[in-house]
Each structure stands twice: as structure tokens, then as C-alpha cells.
N, C-alpha and C positions, 0 to 999 in steps of 0.2 A: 739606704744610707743613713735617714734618719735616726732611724732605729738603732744603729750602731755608733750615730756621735751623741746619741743621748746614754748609751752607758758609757762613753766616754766623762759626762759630765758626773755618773752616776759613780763612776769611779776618783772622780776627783780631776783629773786630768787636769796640769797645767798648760801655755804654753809656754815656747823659747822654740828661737827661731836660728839655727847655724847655716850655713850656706846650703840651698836648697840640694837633692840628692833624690836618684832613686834607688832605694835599698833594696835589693836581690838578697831571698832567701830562697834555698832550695832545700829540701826537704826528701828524705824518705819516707814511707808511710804509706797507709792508704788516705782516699782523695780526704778525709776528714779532716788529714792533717792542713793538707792545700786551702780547705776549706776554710778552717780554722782561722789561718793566717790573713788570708786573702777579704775574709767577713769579718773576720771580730779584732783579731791581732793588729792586722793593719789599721785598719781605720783609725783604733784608738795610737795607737802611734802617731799616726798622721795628726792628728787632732791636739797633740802635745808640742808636733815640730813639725807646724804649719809651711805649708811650700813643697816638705818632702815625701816621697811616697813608697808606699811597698808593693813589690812585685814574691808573690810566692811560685814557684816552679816546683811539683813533684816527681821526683825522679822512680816512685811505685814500689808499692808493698814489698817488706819483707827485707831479709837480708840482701838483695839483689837490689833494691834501691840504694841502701847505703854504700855499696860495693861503685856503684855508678858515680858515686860523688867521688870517694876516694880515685878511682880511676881518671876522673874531672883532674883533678887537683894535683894527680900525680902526671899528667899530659903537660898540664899548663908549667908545674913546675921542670919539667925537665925541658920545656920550648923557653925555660929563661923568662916567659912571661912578666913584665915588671909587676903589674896588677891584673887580678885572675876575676872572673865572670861573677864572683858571688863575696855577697859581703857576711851571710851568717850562714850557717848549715844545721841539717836537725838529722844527727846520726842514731844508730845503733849503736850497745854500749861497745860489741864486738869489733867495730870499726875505729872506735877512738884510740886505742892504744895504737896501733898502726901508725894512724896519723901524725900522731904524739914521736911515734920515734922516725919518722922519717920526714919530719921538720915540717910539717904540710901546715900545725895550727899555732892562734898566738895564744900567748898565754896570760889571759886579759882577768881572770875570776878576782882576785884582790885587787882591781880598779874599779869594781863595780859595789853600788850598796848593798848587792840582794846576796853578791859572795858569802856576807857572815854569816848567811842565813841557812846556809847547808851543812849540813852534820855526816849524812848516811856514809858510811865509807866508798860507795861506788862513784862519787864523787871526786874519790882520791888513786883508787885503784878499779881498773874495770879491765876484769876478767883476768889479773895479773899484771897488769900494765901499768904502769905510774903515769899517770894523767892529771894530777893535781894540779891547779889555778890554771887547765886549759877546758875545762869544762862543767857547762852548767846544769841539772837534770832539768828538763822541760818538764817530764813526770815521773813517777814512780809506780811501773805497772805490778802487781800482786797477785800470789794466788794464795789461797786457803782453802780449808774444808767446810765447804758448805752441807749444813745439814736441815733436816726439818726437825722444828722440837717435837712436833706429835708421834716421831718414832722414835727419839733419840733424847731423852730427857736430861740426859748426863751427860756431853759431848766429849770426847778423849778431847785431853790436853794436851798431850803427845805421842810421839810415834808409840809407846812403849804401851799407851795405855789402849793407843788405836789397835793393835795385833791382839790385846788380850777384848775389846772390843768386837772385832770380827770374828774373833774365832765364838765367841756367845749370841752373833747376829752372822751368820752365814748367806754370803752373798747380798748381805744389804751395803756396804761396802761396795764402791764401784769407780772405776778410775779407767784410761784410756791408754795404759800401756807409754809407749812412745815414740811409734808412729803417729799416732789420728789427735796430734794437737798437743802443745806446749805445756798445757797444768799435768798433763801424765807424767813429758818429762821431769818437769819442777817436783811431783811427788817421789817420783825415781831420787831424785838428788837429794832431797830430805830425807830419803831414806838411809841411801848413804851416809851423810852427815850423821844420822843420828846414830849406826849402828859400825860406822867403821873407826869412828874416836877420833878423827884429823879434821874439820871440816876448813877449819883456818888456810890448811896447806893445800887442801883441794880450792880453796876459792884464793890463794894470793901466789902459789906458786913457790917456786920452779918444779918443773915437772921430774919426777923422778920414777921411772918404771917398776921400782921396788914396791910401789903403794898397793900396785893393783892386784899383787896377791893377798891383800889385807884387805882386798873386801868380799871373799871369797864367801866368808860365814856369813856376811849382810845379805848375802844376793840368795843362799840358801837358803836362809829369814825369810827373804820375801817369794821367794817361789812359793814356799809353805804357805804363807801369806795368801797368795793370789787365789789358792787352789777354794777359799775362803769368801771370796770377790768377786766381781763382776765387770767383766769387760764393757765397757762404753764405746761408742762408737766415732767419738771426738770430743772437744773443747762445749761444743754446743751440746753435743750427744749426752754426755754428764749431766748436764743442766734439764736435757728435755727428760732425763729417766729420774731423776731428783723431782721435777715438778709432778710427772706422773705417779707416782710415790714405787717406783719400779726400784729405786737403791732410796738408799738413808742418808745416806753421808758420801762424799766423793769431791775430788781436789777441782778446784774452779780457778779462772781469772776473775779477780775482785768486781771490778768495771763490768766487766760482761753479766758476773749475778746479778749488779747496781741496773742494771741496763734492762735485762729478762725483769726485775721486777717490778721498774717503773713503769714497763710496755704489758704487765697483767700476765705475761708469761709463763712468770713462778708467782705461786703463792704468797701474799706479804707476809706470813709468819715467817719463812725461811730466814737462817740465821749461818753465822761466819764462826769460824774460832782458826787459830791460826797456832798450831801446836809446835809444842817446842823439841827440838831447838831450831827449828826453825825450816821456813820453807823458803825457794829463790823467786824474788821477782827480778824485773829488770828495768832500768830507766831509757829513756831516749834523751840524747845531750842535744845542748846549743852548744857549736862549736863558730870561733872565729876564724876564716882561712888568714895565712901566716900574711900574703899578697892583696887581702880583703883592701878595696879598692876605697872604703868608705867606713875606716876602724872605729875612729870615735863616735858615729854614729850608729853603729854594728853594735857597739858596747852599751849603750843607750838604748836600743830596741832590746838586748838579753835581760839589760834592767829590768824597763817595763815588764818584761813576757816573765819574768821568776819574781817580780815582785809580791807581797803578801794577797793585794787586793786582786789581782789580775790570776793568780795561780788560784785563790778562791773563786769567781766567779769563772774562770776558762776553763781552768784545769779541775776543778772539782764538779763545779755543778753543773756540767757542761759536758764532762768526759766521764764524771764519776773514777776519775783517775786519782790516787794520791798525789801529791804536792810534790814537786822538786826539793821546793825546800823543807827544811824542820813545819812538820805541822803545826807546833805550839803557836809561830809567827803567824798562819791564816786561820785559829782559832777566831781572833777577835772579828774577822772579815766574814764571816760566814752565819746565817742563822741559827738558829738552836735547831731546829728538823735536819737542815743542811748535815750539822756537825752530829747530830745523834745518830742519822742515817751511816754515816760513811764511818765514822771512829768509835760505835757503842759495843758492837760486837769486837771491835780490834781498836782496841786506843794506839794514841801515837804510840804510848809505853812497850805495847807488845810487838810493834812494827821494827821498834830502835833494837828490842832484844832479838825476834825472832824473824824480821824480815834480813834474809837471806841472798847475799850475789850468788850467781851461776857459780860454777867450777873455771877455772880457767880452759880456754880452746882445748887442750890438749888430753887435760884431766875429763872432762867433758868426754871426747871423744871414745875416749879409754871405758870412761862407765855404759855408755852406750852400747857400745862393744861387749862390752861381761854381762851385760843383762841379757844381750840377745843368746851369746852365750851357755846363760844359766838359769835364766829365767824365762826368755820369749822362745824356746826352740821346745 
């Protein structure tokens, strides 16, 4: 415990003191998330509003923990419940629009400091759903093409120049389809964006089934493509044939490269570039329940947890995750290694132009569907 009220001091930490509480957060995630909270999150909270305390609860990995909360909140709400079992939540972005229209959160982002401090539009719209001033990103997960310089001196800039790439490096190119792990699908949807001309309407919606004959020549593109490439064998599988020098280049989760090459994993030359127009990551929100039994201090704990100082030392050097909020704000909180590490290959600049939402649920489903289709069969 010492060890975590001394970066409380190391962070600055005040205190004030409101009637003592203990604040329930529950969380999707895996246990890191629990972890997070429970070691480092909490304590420094506690340590600012002495008396009160945090309890983390993880509801488990993947889309099936956030689904657990929602169904939480949708139980309580329909038993009339006056105040519901949880004062903050750490959802999926897929989750929040749900929530949003069936009255479950409150809509607390412009009463907090750290609100101004977010720009990305999935902040405003997530997955097609208007969620404005009911949520806050915790992080900003990413993916990009990782490559080694010592085979790829030049790295494509974009999709356009990555196909004219593969076809002059045969099968050093290598990606994971989209079954065996989420950067396959993200390259999948990049690709779309880049080559069907709508990427706006496939990421904000409404869905219109007239689209998905218009990505008939994208998906041709990339069959041609594949025939070119090299199947991986998942998220990690890319990373371990990237280290072996087995492919050249292939779509990664940000954190996870940050991670293999802090652990010796991959090679420290490996480098990121993130081509345009862009690839999708996705955020995990703080949400407030609409019933949250302990509001004002529920909006106080999202402060701290999205503040500049706390998102640089939790969120960044900690998870190797992008910021929730605008990076520019946790520039100054971060060392020089820190910030060359995680923004020299992909500055905030190139995140704001070419970090990318998912397609909304439906559009989503639809390209999934045509790939297998046209390209995976």
C-alpha cells in the first residue's frame, strides 16, 4: 500500500473530504482491468477523499463482461430500484450506445474538468450511437502495421501503396484473416474504408443494405491481395512471425507490440506506421449508472481516472495504451522515452487523422459476412 500512496504524492494528490462512501466500480475486462483499479486507481482516489473507499468488481473478458453489466442495470432498472449496486462502470464501446438509449446512464461529461480534454469522435458517437456527455474513454486501444526496418526500408503509407508493396514482396505481408484475432478484423475494415469511398457512413450510420454491393470491387482487391500474403495464425501469431522475421509487415494491437517489446519479445528496432486513411481502434468507456447511488463522487473518481497526470502514468506507462483523452494534454506528464516510445512512430497528428471507429454493429456484420463470402471461402 505504500508503494501506491506514494504515487499518490508523486502525482500530486490533494485532499477533501465529502461524506465518507464506498465507491463500487465494476468493470469489464480482463483481471488487469480489476487490477488496475483495485492497486493503483483506488488507492490514489482514496488518498485524495480520505474516509472513502473503492471496491473494483470484474464482470470478465471480452464482449460478455460488458453485456453482464448492461443486463446488471437493465434488471435493477425494470425492479424500480431507487439506487442500483454500482456507482461507475468500465464498458465496451459496443455497449454504450444501448445504454444511452435505454435510459440506463447519466450524462455527467460537461461537469467534470477532464471533459474538455477529449476530442476523438468515439467519445461522441460510438458505433453509430450518440453517446455525447454520457461517456468518458478510459483508453484508446489501436492497431497499426508493424514492420521491421531491416526488410522494409520504405514502409507503405497506405493501403494503396501497401497492395503495390505486396505484390513486389510476396508473402512477406501477413495478417490473420478474421477469425484468429481483432487486428485481422481492423485490417479488414481499413480496407474497406480505403477502397469502398464511404468510410464516414459505414462508421456513423444508418444502415442501409444498398452499401454492400459497393464493396464488391474492395473485396476482389483484397482476395487478389491475400493470394500475395500470409496467413497468421492470430493477434499474437503476427507478432511472433514479425519477430521471427517469417512476414515484414502485418496489422498489430499497439499495446500488445509496446508490450512484446518491452518483455525482449520482438526486436527493439521494430517500428509502427499507421496508413491512411486509416485503421479502427476502439476505446473502453467510464460510464455513470443513471441510479449510481454515489453521483458526485462517481464523477470525481472519472476526473481523477481521465485526468492528464493519471492517464500518463496508468494509462500509458502502465498499459502502453493511448490516452482517453487528446494526447497533447499528457505530453507534459510524461518523459521524453515515455512519449518517443509510444507517439515517435505515430504522433497524436496521425492518430487524430487516421485512427479510425469500428463500422457500426450492423455495417460490421455485413462486411464480415462479404469477406467470407469473397474472400475467406
Amino acid at each position: 500500500m505504500k508503494a501506491f500512496l506514494s504515487a499518490a504524492a508523486v502525482l500530486g494528490v490533494t485532499a477533501s473530504s465529502p461524506m465518507a462512501a464506498e465507491l463500487t466500480v465494476i468493470t469489464a475486462g480482463d483481471q488487469n482491468m480489476v487490477d488496475y483499479i483495485n492497486e493503483y486507481l483506488g488507492p490514489l482516489f482514496e488518498a485524495q477523499n480520505p474516509g472513502n473507499t473503492v471496491r473494483a468488481v470484474g464482470t470478465g473478458p471480452g464482449d460478455a463482461g460488458s453485456q453482464k453489466i448492461l443486463e446488471r442495470f437493465d434488471a435493477q432498472s425494470k425492479a424500480g430500484t431507487a439506487t442500483w449496486d454500482a456507482d461507475v462502470a468500465v464498458v465496451h464501446e459496443k455497449f454504450a450506445g444501448p445504454m444511452v438509449e435505454q435510459g440506463f446512464l447519466e450524462k455527467y461529461r460537461d461537469r467534470i474538468a477532464s471533459g474538455a480534454l477529449v476530442t476523438r469522435g468515439n467519445a461522441k458517437m460510438a458505433l453509430g450511437a450518440n453517446v455525447d456527455g454520457f461517456v468518458m474513454p478510459m483508453f484508446n486501444s489501436q492497431t497499426a502495421l508493424a514492420y521491421n526496418p531491416a526488410l522494409v526500408s520504405a514502409p507503405p503509407k497506405s493501403y494503396e501503396e501497401l497492395v503495390t508493396w505486396a505484390k513486389e514482396n510476396p508473402k512477406q505481408f501477413g495478417y490473420n484473416g478474421i477469425k484468429g484475432g481483432a487486428s485481422g478484423v481492423s485490417f479488414v475494415m481499413g480496407w474497406v474504408y480505403a477502397f469502398s469511398g464511404d468510410a464516414d457512413k459505414l462508421i456513423n450510420g444508418p444502415f442501409d443494405e444498398a452499401e454492400a454491393p459497393k464493396w464488391s470491387d474492395a473485396f476482389a482487391k483484397l482476395k487478389d491481395f491475400s493470394t500475395n500474403a500470409t496467413l497468421t495464425p492470430g493477434n499474437a501469431g503476427t507478432l511472433d512471425m514479425l519477430s521471427r522475421g517469417e512476414i515484414a509487415i502485418g496489422p498489430v494491437w499497439v499495446d500488445m507490440f509496446y508490450s512484446w517489446k518491452a518483455s525482449g519479445q520482438l526486436p527493439p528496432e521494430m517500428k509502427l506506421v499507421l496508413p491512411s486513411p486509416g485503421m479502427p481502434g476502439q476505446p473502453m468507456h467510464y460510464v455513470i449508472p443513471a441510479k449510481s447511488p454515489n453521483k458526485e463522487l462517481a464523477e470525481k473518481f472519472v476526473d481523477l481516472a481521465t485526468s492528464p497526470k493519471v492517464q500518463a502514468e496508468g494509462i500509458v506507462k502502465r498499459f502502453n495504451w493511448y490516452p482517453g483523452i487528446d494526447a497533447k494534454h499528457v505530453e507534459a506528464e510524461l518523459d521524453k522515452e515515455t512519449w518517443a516510445k509510444l507517439f515517435t512512430d505515430i504522433s497524436p497528428e496521425d492518430l487524430a487523422a487516421n485512427g479510425k471507429a469500428f463500422p457500426i454493429a450492423s455495417y460490421n456484420k455485413a462486411i464480415l459476412e462479404a469477406y467470407e463470402r469473397q474472400v475467406g471461402n
